[in-house]
KOLLOLUM-241034 format. One record per residue (C-alpha): residue number from 1; residue in one letter; chain; x, y, z. Coordinates in nm, 2 decimals. Example, Ala and Ser with C-alpha at 12.3 -4.5 7.8 and 13.67 -1.06 7.14 Angstrom:
<pts>
<pt 1, A, A, <1.23, -0.45, 0.78>>
<pt 2, S, A, <1.37, -0.11, 0.71>>
</pts>
This chain:
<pts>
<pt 1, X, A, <4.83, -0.31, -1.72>>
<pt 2, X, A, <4.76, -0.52, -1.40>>
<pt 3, X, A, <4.66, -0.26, -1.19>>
<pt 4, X, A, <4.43, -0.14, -1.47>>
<pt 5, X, A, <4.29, -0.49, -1.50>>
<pt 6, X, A, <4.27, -0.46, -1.09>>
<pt 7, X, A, <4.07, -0.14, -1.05>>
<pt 8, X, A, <3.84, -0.32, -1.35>>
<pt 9, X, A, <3.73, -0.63, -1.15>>
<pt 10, X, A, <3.70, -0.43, -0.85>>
<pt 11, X, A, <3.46, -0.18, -0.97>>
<pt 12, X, A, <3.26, -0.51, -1.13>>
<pt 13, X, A, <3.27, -0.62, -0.74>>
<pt 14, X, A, <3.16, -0.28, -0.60>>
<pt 15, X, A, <2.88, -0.24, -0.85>>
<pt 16, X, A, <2.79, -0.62, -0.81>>
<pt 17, X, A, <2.77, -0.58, -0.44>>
<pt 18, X, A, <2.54, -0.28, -0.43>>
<pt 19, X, A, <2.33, -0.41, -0.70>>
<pt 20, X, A, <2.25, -0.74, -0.45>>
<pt 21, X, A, <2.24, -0.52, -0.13>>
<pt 22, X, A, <1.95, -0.27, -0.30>>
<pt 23, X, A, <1.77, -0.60, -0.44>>
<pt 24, X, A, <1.80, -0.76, -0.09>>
<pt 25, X, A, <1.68, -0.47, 0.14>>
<pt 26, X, A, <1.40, -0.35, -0.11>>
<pt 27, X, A, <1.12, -0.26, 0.13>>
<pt 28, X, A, <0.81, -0.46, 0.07>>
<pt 29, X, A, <0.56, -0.33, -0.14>>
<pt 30, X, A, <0.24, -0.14, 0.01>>
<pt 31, X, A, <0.45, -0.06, 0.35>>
<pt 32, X, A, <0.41, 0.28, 0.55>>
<pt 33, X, A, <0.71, 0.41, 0.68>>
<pt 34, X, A, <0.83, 0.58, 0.98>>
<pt 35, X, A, <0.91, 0.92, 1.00>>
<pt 36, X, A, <0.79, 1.01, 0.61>>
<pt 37, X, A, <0.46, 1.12, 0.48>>
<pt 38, X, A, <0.28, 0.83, 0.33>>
<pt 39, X, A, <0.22, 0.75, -0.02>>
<pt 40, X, A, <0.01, 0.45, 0.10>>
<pt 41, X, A, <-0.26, 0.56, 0.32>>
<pt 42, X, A, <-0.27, 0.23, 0.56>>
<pt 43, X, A, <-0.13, -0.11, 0.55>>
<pt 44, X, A, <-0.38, -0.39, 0.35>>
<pt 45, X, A, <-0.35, -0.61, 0.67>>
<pt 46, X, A, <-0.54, -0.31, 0.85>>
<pt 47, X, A, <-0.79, -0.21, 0.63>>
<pt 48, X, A, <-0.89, -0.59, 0.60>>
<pt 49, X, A, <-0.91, -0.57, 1.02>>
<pt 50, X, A, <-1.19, -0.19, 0.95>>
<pt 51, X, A, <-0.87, 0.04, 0.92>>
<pt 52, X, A, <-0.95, 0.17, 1.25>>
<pt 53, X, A, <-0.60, 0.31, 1.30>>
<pt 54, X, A, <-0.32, 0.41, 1.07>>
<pt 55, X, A, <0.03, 0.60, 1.10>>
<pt 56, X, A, <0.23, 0.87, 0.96>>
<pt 57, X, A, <0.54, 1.07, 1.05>>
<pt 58, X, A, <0.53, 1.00, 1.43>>
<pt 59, X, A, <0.14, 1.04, 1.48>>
<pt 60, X, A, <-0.11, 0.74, 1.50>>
<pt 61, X, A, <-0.49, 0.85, 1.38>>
<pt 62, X, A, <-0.78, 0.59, 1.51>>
<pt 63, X, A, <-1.11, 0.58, 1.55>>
<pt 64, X, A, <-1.23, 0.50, 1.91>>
<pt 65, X, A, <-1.63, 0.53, 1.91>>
<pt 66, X, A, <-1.64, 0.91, 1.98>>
<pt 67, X, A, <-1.45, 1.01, 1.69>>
<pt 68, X, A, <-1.13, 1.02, 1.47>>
<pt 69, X, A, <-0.82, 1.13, 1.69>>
<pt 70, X, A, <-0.43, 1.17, 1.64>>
<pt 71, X, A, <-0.16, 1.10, 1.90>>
<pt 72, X, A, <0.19, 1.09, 1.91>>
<pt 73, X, A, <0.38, 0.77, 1.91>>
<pt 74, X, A, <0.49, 0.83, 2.27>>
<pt 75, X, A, <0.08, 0.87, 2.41>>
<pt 76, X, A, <0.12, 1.23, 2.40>>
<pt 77, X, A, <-0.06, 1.55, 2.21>>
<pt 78, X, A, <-0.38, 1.34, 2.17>>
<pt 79, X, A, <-0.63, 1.55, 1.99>>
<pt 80, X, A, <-1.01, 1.54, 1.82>>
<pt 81, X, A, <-0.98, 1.59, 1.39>>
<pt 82, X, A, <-1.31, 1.40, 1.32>>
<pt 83, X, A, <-1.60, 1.38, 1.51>>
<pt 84, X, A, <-1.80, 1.11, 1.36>>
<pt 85, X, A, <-1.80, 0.75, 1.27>>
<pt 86, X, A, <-1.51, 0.65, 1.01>>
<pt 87, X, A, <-1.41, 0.29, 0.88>>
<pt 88, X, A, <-1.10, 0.25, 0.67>>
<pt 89, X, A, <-0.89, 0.57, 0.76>>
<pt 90, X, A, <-0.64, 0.63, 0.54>>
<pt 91, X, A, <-0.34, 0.91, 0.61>>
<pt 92, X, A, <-0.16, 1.08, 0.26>>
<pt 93, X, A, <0.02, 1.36, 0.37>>
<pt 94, X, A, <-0.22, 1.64, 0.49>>
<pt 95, X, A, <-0.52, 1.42, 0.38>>
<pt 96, X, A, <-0.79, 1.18, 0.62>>
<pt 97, X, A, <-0.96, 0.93, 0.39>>
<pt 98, X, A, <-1.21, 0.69, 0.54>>
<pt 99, X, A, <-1.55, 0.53, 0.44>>
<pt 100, X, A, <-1.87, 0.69, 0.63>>
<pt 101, X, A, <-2.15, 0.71, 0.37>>
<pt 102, X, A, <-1.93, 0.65, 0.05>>
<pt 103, X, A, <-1.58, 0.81, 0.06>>
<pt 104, X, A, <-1.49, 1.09, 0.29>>
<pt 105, X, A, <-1.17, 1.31, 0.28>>
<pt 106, X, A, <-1.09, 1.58, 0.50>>
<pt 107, X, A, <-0.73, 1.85, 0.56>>
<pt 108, X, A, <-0.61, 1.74, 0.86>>
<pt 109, X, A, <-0.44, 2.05, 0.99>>
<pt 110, X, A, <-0.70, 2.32, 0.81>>
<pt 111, X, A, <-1.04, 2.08, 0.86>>
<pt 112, X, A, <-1.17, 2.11, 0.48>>
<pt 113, X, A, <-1.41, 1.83, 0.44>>
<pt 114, X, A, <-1.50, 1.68, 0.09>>
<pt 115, X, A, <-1.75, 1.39, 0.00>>
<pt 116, X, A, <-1.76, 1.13, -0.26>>
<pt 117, X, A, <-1.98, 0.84, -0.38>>
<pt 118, X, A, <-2.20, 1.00, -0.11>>
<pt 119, X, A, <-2.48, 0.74, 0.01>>
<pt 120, X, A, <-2.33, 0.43, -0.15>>
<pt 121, X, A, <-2.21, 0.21, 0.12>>
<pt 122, X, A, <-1.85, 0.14, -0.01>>
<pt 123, X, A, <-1.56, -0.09, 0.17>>
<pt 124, X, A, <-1.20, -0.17, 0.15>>
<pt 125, X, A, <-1.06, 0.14, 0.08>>
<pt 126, X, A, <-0.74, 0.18, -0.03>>
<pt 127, X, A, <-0.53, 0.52, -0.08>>
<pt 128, X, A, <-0.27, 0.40, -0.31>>
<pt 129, X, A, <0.03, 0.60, -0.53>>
<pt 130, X, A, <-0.27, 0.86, -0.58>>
<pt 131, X, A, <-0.53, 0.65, -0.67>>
<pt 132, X, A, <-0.83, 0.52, -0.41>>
<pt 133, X, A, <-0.94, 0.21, -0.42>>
<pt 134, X, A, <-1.26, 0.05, -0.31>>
<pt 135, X, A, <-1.57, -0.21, -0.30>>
<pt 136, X, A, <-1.86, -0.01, -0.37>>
<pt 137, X, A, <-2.16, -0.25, -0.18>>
<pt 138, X, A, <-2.48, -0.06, -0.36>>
<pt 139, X, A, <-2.35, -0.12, -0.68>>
<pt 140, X, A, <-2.13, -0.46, -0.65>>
<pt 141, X, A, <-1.81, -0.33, -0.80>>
<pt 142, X, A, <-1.45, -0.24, -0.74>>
<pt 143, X, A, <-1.37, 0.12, -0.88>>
<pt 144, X, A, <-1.07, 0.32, -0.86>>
<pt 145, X, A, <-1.05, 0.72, -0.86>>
<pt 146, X, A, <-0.86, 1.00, -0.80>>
<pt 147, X, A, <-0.81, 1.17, -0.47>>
<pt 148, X, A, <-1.00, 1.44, -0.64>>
<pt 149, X, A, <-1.33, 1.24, -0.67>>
<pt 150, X, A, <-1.26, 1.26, -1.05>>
<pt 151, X, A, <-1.20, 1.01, -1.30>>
<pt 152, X, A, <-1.44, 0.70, -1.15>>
<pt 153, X, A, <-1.35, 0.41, -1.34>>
<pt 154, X, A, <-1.53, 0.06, -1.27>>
<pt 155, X, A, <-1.31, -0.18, -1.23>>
<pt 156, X, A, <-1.49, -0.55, -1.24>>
<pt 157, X, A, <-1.87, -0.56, -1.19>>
<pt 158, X, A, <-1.92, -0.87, -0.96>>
<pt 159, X, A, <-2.21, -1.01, -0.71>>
<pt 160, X, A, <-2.01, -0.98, -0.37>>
<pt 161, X, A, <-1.66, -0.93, -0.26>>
<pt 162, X, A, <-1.61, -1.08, 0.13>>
<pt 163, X, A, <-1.23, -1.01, 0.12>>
<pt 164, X, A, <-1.03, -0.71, -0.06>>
<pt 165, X, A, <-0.67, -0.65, -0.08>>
<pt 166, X, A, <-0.42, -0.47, -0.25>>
<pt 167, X, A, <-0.04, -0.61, -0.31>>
<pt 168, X, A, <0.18, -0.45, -0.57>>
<pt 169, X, A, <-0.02, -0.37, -0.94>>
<pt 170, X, A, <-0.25, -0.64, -0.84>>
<pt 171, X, A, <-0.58, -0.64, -0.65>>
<pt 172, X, A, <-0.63, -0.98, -0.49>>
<pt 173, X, A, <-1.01, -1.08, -0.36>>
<pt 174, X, A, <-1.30, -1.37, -0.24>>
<pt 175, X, A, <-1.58, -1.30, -0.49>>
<pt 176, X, A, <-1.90, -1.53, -0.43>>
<pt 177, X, A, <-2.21, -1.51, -0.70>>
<pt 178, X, A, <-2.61, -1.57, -0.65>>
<pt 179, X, A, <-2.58, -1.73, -1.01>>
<pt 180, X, A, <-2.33, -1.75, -1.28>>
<pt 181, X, A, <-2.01, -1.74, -1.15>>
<pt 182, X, A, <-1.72, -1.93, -0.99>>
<pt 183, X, A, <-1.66, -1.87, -0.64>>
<pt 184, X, A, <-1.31, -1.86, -0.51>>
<pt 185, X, A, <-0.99, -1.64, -0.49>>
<pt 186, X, A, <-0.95, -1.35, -0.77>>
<pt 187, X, A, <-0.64, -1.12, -0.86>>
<pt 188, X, A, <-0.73, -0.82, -1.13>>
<pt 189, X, A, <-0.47, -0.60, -1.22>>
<pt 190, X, A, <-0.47, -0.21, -1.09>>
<pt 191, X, A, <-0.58, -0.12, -1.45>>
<pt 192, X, A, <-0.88, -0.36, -1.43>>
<pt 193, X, A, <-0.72, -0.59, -1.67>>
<pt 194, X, A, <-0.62, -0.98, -1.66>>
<pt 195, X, A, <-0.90, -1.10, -1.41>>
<pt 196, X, A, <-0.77, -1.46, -1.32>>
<pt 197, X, A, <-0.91, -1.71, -1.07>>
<pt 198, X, A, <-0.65, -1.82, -0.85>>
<pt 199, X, A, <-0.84, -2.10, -0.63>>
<pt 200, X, A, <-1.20, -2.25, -0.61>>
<pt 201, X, A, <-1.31, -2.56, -0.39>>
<pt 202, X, A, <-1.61, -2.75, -0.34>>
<pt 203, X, A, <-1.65, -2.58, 0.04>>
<pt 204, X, A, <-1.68, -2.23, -0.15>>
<pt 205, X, A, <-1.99, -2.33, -0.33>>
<pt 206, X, A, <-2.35, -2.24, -0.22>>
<pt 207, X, A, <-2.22, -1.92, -0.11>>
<pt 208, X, A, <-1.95, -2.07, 0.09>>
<pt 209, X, A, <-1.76, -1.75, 0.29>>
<pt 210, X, A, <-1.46, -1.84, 0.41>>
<pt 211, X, A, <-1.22, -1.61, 0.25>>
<pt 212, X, A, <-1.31, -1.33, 0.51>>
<pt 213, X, A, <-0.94, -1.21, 0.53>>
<pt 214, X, A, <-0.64, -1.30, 0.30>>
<pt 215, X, A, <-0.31, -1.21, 0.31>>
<pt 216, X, A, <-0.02, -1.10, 0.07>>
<pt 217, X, A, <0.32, -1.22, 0.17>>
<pt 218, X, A, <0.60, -1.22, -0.07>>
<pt 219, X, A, <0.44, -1.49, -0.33>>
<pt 220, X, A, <0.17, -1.64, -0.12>>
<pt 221, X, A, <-0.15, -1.54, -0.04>>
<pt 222, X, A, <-0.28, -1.65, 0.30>>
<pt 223, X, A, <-0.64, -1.73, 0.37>>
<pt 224, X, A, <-0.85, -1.96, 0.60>>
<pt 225, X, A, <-1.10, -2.24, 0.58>>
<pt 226, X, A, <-1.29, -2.25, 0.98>>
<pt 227, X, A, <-1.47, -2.59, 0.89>>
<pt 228, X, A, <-1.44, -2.94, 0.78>>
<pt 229, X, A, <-1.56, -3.01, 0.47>>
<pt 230, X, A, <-1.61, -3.26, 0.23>>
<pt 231, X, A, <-1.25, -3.17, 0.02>>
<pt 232, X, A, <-1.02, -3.15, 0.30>>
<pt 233, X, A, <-0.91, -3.05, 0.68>>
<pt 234, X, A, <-1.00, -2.72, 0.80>>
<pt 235, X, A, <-0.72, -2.42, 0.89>>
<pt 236, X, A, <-0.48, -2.16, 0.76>>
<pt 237, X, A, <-0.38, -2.24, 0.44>>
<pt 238, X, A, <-0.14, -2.05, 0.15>>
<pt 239, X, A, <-0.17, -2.07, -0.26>>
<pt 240, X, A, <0.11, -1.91, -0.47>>
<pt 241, X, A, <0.01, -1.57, -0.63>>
<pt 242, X, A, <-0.01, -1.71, -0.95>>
<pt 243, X, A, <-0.28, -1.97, -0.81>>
<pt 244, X, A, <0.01, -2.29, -0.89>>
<pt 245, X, A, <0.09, -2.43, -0.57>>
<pt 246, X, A, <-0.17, -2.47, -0.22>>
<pt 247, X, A, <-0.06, -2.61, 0.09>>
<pt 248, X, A, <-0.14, -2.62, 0.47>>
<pt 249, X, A, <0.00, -2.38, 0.69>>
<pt 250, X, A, <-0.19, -2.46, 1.00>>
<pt 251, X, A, <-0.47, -2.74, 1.03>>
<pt 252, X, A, <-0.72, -2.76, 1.31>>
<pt 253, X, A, <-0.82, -3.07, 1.53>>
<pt 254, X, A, <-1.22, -3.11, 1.40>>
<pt 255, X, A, <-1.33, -2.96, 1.70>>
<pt 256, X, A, <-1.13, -2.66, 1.71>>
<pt 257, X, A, <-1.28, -2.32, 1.58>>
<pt 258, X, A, <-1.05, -2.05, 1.39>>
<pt 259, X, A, <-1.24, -1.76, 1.47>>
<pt 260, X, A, <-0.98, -1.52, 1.34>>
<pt 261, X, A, <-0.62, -1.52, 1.21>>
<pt 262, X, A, <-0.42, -1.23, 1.12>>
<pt 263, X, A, <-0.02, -1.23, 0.90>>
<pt 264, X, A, <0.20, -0.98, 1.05>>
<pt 265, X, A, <0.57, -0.99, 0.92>>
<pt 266, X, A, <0.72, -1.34, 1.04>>
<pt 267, X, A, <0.43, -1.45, 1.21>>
<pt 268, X, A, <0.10, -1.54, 1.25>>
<pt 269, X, A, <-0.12, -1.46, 1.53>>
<pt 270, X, A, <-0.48, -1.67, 1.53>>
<pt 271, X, A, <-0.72, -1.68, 1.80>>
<pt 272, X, A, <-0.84, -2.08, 1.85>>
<pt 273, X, A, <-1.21, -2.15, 2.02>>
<pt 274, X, A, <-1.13, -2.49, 2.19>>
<pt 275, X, A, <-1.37, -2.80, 2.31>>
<pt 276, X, A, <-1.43, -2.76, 2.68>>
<pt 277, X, A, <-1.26, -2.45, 2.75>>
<pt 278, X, A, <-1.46, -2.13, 2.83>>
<pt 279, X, A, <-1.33, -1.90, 2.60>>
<pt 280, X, A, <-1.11, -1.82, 2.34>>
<pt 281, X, A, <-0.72, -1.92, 2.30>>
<pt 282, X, A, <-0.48, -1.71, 2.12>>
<pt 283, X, A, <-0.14, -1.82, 1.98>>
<pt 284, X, A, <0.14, -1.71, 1.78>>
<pt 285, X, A, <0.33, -1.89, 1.53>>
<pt 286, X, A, <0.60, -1.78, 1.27>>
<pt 287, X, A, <0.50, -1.74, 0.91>>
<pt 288, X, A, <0.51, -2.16, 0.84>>
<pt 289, X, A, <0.30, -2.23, 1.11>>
<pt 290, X, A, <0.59, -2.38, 1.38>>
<pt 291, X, A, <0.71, -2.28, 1.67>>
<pt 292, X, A, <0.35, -2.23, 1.84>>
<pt 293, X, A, <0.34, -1.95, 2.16>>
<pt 294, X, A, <0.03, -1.91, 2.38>>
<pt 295, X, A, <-0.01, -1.55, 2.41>>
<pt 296, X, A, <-0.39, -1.57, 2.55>>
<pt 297, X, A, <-0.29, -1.36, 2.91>>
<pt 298, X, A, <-0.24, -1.07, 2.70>>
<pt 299, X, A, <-0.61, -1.01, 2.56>>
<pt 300, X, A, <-0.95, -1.05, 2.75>>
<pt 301, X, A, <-1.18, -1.26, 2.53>>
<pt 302, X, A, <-1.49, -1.09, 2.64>>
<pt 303, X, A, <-1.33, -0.74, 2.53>>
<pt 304, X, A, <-1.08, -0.84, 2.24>>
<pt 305, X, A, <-1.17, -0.72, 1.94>>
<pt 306, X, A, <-0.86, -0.83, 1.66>>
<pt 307, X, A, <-0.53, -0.77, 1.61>>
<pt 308, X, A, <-0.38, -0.50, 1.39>>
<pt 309, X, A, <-0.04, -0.46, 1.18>>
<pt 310, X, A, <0.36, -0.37, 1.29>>
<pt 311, X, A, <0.40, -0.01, 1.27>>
<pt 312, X, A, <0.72, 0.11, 1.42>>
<pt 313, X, A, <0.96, -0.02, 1.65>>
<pt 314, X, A, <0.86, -0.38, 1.52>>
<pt 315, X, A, <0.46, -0.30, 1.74>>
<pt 316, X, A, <0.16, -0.51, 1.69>>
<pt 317, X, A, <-0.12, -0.39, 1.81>>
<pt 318, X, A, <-0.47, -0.52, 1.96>>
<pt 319, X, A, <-0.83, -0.35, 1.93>>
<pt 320, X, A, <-0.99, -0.38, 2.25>>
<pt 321, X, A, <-1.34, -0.24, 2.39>>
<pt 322, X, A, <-1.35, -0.01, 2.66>>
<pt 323, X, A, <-1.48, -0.13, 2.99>>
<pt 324, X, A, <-1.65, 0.23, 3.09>>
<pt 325, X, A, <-1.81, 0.26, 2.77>>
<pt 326, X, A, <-1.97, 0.09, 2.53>>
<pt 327, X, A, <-1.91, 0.06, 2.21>>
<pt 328, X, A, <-1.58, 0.29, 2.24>>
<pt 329, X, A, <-1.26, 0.10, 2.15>>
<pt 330, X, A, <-0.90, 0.17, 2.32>>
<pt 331, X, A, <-0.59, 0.04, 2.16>>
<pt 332, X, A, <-0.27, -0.16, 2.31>>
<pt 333, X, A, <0.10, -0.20, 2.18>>
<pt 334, X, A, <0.30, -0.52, 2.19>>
<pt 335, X, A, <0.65, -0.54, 2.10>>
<pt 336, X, A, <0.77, -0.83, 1.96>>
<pt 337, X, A, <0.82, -1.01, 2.27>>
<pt 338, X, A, <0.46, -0.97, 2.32>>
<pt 339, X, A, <0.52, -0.68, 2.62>>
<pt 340, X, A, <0.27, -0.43, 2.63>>
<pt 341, X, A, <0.44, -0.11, 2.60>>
<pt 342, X, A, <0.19, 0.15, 2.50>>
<pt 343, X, A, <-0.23, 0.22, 2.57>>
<pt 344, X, A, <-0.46, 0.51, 2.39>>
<pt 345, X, A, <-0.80, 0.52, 2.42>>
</pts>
């Protein structure tokens, strides 16, 4: 009976323990993954930064002014699939999406092109669990459809979205209005349902932009304000998903400028225009804000250009313009110890 009573508790134990180790290594949600074809075209954090470059299986695909091109993660077999303009690119198994016109697809190994929403300018676009996402400009509405092209469905009809991302069944935006209308920090579900304001201020009125980028990190959503205003200090702040708790993350001497901030795992990387300097500073923190690290001798203010999301092997990595020719873009790798470790142009 005791050893009966044994094996008992420690199947409990065994089942307990592998319960809490799946709940505790759950990837998060919307990640791309290494070595598998994705069911998520690009991370949110990217397409917020243009989508310029995104990853599958061992191949990065970026845009870099003369066109869309793959390479693999070692600099290697670099090669020419798109030879036009493309925002937003987006990589679902043997399918390129991207934004050029309204919504472009195209067979990355057999070159069939299709176009949809053709002529409407559309941004933010999302290829999600087989759904695409997006903020269609000439029509001031978020709509979902299908891979396809089929099945169009408008989502909210609103005057302008500055900021679009996608965490989980909720989209999450910065929606200002001409009119009627509250300006401040949305969340709508997936299916178009439950549209909830999250967070307004008095600095968001009279078309007030500062939501430019936002950020989704377990329950908070990351955001900045780049001036002082009437209602507060000026910096990187947080407010809880469900729009209950706001608090500072990083606040700005009154003459500092934020000009950009990005959320990338465990940190945050922000780039600072300082009084009296000559150009611009950029740091990283971790997630709360502490531990402050100049990392300015990595980028050249007059040709840095933003930083994108991890990848693999833990990478960061920095758009930068290309000194021989304008308006073309080349892209650099940092590991975590801020090393640059890889270069494609």
């Amino acid at each position: 009976m005791k050893k009966i009573i044994s094996l008992i508790l420690l199947t409990i134990m065994l089942f307990t323990f592998s319960a809490c180790k799946d709940e505790n290594t759950a990837p998060p949600k919307n990640t791309v993954f290494p070595n598998s074809q994705n069911t998520i075209g690009n991370s949110s954090t990217n397409i917020i930064k243009d989508g310029k470059i995104a990853y599958q299986d061992g191949w990065y695909y970026y845009y870099n002014g003369k066109g869309v091109y793959k390479i693999k993660t070692d600099g290697t077999e670099r090669q020419q699939i798109y030879s036009s303009y493309l925002d937003e690119i987006n990589i679902v198994g043997e399918w390129l999406y991207g934004s050029e016109k309204g919504c472009y697809k195209q067979n990355i190994n057999t070159g069939e092109q299709y176009h949809f929403s053709y002529g409407n300018s559309i941004s933010y676009l999302n290829v999600i669990d087989d759904w695409i996402y997006y903020y269609d400009t000439t029509n001031d509405g978020i709509y979902k459809m299908k891979p396809d092209g089929t099945e169009s469905t408008l989502l909210l009809n609103t005057y302008i979205v500055d900021c679009l991302t996608i965490d989980g069944d909720w989209i999450y935006f910065f929606a200002r209005f001409e009119d009627d209308g509250v300006n401040g920090l949305y969340k709508i579900k997936t299916d178009g349902t439950e549209n909830t304001l999250l967070y307004t201020s008095e600095y968001f009125e009279n078309g007030g932009t500062s939501l430019k980028e936002i950020y989704i990190v377990d329950d908070w959503i990351y955001f900045a304000k780049p001036y002082v205003h009437e209602t507060g200090n000026k910096g990187i702040f947080r407010v809880k998903t469900d729009g209950s708790t706001l608090e500072p993350v990083k606040i700005l001497n009154e003459g500092d400028f934020l000009e950009a901030f990005t959320v990338l795992g465990d940190h945050l990387i922000y780039r600072l225009l300082l009084p009296g300097t000559n150009g611009l500073k950029t740091y990283k923190s971790d997630i709360n804000g502490n531990n402050e690290k100049d990392i300015s001798q990595n980028f050249n203010p007059e040709s840095f250009y933003g930083i994108y999301d991890y990848y693999v092997n833990d990478l960061y990595v920095s758009k930068v313009e290309d000194p021989n020719f304008e308006n073309n873009y080349k892209f650099e790798f940092y590991n975590n110890n801020d090393e640059l470790v890889l270069t494609i142009e």
